[in-house]
C-alpha positions as CSV (number, residue, x, y, z in Angstrom):
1,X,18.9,10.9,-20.3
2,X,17.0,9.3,-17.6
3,X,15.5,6.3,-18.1
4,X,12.5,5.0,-16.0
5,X,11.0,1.8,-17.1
6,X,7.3,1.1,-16.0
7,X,7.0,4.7,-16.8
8,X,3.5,4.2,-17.8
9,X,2.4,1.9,-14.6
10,X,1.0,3.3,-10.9
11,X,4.4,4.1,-9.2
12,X,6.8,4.6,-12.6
13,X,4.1,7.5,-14.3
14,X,4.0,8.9,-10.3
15,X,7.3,8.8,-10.5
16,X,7.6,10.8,-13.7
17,X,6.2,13.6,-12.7
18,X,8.0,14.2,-9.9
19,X,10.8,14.4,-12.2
20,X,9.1,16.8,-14.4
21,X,8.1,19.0,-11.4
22,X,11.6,19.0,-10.4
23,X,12.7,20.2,-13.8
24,X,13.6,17.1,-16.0
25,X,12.7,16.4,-18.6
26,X,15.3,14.4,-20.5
27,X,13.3,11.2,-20.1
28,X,13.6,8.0,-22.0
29,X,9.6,5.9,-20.7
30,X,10.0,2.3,-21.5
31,X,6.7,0.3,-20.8
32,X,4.6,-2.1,-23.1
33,X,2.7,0.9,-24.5
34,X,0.6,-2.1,-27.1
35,X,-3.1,-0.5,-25.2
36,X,-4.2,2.7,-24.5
37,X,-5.0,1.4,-20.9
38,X,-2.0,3.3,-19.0
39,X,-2.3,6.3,-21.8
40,X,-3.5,8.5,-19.3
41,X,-0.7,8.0,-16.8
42,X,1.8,9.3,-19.6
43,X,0.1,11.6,-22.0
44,X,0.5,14.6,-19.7
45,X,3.8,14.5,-18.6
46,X,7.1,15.6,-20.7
47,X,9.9,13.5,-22.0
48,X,12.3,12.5,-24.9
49,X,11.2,9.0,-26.1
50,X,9.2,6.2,-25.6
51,X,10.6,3.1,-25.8
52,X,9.0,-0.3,-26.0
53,X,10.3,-2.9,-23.4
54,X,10.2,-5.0,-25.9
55,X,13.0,-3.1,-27.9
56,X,14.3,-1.5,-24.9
57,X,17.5,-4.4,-24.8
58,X,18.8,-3.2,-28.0
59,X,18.0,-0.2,-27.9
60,X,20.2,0.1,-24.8
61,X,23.3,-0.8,-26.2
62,X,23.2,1.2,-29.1
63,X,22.0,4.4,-26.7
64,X,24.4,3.8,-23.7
65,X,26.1,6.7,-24.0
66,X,23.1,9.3,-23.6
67,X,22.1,7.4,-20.7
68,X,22.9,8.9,-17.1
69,X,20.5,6.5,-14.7
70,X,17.7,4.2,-15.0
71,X,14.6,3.2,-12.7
72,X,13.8,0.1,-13.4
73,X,10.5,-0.1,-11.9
74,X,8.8,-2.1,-14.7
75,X,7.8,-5.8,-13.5
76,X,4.8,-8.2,-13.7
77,X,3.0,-7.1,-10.6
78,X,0.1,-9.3,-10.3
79,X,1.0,-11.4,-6.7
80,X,-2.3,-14.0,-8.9
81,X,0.4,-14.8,-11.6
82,X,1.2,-18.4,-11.3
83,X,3.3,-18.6,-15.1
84,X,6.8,-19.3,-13.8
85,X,7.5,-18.6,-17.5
86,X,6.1,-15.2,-17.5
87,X,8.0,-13.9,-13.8
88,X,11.4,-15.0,-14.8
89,X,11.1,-13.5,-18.8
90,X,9.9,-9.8,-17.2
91,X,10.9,-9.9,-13.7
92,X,13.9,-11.8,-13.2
93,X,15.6,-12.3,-16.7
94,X,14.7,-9.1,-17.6
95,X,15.9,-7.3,-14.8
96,X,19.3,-9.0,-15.5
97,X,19.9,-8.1,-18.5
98,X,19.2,-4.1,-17.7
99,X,21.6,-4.8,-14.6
100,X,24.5,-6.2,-16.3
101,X,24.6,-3.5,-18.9
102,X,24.2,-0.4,-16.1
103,X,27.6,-2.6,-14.6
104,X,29.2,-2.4,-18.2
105,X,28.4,1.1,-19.3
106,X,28.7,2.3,-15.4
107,X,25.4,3.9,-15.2
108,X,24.1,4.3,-11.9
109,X,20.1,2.3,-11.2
110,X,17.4,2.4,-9.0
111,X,15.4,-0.9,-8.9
112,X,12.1,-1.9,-7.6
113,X,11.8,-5.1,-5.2
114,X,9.3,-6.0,-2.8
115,X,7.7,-6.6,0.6
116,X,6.2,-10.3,-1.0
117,X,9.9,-11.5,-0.7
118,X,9.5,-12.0,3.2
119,X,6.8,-14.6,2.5
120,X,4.5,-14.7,6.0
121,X,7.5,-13.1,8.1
122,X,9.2,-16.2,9.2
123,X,12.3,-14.0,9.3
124,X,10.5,-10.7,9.9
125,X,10.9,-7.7,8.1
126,X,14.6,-6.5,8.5
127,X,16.4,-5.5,5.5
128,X,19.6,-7.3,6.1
129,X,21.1,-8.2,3.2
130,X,22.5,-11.6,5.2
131,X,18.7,-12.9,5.3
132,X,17.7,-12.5,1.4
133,X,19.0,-15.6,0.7
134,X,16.5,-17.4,3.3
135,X,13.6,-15.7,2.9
136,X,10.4,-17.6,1.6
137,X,8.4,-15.9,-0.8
138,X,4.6,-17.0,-0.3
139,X,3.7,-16.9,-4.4
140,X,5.8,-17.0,-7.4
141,X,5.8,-13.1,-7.9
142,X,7.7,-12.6,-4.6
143,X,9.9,-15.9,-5.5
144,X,10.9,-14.1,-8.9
145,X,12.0,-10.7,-7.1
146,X,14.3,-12.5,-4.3
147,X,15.7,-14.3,-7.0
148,X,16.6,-10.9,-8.7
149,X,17.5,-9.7,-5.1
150,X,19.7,-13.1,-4.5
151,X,21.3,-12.6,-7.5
152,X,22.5,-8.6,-7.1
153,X,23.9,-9.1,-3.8
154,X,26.1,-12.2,-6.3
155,X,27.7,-9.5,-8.8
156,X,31.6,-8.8,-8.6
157,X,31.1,-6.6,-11.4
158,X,28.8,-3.7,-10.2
159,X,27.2,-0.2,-11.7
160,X,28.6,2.7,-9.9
161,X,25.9,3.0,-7.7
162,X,22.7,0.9,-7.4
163,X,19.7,0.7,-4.9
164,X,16.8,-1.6,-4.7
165,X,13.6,-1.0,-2.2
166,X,11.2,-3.7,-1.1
167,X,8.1,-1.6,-1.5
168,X,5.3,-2.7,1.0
169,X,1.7,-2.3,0.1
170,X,1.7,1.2,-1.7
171,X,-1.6,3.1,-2.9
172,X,-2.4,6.7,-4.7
173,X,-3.1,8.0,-7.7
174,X,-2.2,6.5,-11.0
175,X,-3.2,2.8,-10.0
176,X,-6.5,3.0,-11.7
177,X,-5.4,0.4,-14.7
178,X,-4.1,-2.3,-12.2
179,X,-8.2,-3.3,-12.0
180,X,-7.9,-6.7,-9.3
181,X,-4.1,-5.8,-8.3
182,X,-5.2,-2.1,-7.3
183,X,-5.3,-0.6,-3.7
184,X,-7.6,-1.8,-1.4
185,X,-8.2,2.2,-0.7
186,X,-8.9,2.3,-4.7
187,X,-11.8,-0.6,-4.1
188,X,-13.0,0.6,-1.7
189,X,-13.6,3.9,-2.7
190,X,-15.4,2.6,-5.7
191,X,-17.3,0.1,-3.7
192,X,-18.8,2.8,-1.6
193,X,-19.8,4.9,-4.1
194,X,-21.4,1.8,-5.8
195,X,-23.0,0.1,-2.5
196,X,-22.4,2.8,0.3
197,X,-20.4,0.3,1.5
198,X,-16.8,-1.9,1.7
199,X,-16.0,-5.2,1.3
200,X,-13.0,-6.8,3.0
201,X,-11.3,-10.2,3.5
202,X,-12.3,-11.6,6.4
203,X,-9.9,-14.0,8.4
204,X,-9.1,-17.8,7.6
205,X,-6.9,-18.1,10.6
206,X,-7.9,-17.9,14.4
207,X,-5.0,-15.5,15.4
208,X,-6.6,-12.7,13.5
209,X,-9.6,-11.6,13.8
210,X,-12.0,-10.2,10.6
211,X,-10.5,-6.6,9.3
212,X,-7.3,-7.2,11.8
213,X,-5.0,-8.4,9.4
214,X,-2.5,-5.5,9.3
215,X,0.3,-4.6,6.7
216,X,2.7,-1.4,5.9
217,X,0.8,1.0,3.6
218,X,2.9,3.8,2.2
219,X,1.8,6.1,-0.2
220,X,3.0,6.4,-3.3
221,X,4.4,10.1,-2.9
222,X,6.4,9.1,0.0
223,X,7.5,6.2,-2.2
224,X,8.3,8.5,-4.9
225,X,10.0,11.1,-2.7
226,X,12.9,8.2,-1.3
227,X,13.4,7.6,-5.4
228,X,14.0,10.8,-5.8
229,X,16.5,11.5,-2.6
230,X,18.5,8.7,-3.6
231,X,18.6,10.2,-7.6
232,X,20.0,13.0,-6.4
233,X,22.3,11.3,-3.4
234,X,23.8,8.4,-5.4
235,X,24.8,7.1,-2.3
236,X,24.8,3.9,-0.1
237,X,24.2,1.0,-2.1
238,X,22.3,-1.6,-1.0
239,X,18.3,-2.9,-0.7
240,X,16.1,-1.4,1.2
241,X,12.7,-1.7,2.8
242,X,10.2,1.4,1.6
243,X,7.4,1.1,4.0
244,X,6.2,3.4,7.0
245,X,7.4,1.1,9.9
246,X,3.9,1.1,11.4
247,X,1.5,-1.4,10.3
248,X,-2.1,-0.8,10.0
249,X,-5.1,-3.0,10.4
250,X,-7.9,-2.9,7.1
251,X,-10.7,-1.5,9.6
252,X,-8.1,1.1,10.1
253,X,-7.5,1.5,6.5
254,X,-11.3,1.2,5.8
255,X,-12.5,3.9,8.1
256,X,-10.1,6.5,6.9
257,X,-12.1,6.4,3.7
258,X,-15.4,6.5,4.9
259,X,-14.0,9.6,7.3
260,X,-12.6,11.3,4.3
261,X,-15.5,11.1,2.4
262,X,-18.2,11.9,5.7
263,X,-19.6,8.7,5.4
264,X,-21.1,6.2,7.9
265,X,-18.4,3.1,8.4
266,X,-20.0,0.0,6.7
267,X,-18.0,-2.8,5.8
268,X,-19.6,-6.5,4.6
269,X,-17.1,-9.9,5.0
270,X,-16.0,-11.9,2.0
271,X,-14.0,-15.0,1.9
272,X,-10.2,-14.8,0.4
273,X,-10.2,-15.6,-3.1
274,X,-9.1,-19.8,-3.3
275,X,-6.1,-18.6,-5.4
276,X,-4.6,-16.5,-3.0
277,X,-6.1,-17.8,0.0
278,X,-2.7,-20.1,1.2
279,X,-0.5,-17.1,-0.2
280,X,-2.4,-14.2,1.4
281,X,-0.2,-12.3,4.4
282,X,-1.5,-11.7,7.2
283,X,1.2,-8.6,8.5
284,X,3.9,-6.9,7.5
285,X,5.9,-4.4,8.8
286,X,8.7,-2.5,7.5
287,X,11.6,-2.0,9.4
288,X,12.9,1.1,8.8
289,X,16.3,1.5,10.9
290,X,18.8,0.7,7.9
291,X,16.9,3.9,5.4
292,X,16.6,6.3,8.6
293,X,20.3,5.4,9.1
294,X,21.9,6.5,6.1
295,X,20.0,9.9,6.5
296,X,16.8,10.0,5.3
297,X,14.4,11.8,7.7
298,X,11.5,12.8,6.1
299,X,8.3,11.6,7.4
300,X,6.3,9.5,6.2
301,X,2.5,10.3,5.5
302,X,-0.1,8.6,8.2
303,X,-2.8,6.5,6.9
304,X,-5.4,8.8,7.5
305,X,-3.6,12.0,5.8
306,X,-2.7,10.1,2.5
307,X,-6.1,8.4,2.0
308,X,-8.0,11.5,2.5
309,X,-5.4,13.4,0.2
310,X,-5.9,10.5,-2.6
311,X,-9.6,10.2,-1.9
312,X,-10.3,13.5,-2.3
313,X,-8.0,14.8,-4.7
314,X,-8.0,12.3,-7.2
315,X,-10.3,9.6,-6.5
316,X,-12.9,11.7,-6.6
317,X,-12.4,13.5,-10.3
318,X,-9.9,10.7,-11.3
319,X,-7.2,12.4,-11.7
320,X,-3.5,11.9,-12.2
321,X,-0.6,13.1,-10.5
């Protein structure tokens, strides 16, 4: 069985039915499935049981040995949470406790970490494991997945092959539950259908100016598709950036969805939320040599291609993948 917690979130449900479409079905989804809010993510794909993360702990050691790998891709997402409580207990305890039991039943995990652990880029953007333990998250989400990070690269006692990739700012289809934490494609789209036009953060530092801030946006299928190479590698241990290597302005981002949907660019300024303001960043940019040097070489899908593909295949009806 393959496990894949977060099954029911944006990049986990995505993730699901590439597994489906590649002929799996032997699936074990563990999410908090308490609300019908992700049931559409799930409800048309195929798999063995659902599992509550609640129950998933137990239910792991009594199940070990029908288990063959596990993405762990379930996490408190929301970069706004400020309950220190709340990170640690799903994002950093959590994750432990699936960890140490893939090292003691030696099955093999995929894990999800992120692009918020660089902080504002003091350090850059290289994946080297030697800087993880120096890095300077900006919020407490990004502090709680170093910590998981820090703590990995700590083991002695290890699962026969694990990975973990510092996703940068992904966006597609499936993200239509994360309401404030979804793409800034997925708002915008909305917001130009609402008001004809979109609404973006406009600068609080003089360095930038309004619309220039730029990060990595990858889309979710080229996020999925690295998932699945190393599923079926099993290969080269290690964490690893998952970005494009080519960051992006929001102007950029912004006009590739009025050009996908024929529209007049028309974008109105808004201040940074106070709560995010001093945590916001202002680039990021994956470096990509360490992933292109182990083999992968698939490209990675522009801006402009993947927000047209999203905007009008899905956004449009509201579909899932």
């Amino acid at each position: 069985m393959i496990i894949v917690t977060g099954a029911a979130g944006f990049i986990g449900s995505c993730l699901v039915r590439s597994l489906n479409d590649a002929g799996y079905y032997n699936l074990g989804l563990v999410d908090d499935f308490s609300s019908d809010r992700k049931k559409a993510n799930y409800s048309g794909k195929k798999f063995l049981n659902i599992i509550q993360r609640s129950e998933f702990i137990d239910w792991f050691d009594l199940q070990n040995d029908s288990i063959d790998f596990i993405f762990h891709l379930g996490a408190r997402t929301n970069t706004a949470e400020f309950n220190v409580n709340v990170l640690n207990d799903l994002n950093l305890n959590y994750s432990k406790e699936i960890f140490t039991r893939c090292a003691k039943y030696q099955i093999p995990i995929v894990y999800a970490s992120s692009a918020a652990t660089y902080g504002a880029g003091e350090l850059g953007y290289d994946d080297d494991h030697s800087i993880i333990a120096s890095l300077q998250p900006l919020n407490p989400y990004g502090v709680s997945k170093n910590e998981f990070d820090k703590w990995v690269l700590q083991q002695n006692q290890l699962p026969p092959f694990w990975c973990g990739f510092k996703f940068f700012n992904v966006y597609g289809p499936n993200e239509y539950h994360k309401a404030r934490m979804a793409s800034v494609i997925f708002h915008g789209y909305n917001q130009i259908k609402d008001e004809g036009k979109i609404k973006l953060f406009r600068s609080h530092k003089a360095e930038f100016k309004d619309g220039m801030q730029q990060r990595d946006f990858i889309y979710v299928k080229d996020v999925v598709d690295v998932l699945m190479h190393f599923f079926n590698e099993q290969k080269h241990n290690g964490i690893y950036n998952l970005g494009t290597g080519e960051a992006r302005t929001f102007i950029d981002l912004a006009n590739s969805i009025f050009n996908a949907l024929n529209i007049k660019p028309e974008i109105e300024w808004t201040d940074i939320p106070i709560d995010i303001r001093d945590k916001y960043q202002y680039f990021t940019e994956a470096k990509m040599e360490k992933l292109r040097g182990i083999g992968y070489s698939k490209p990675f899908t522009s801006l402009e291609d993947g927000v047209k593909d999203y905007v009008l295949n899905y956004l449009e009806g509201k579909k899932i993948m």
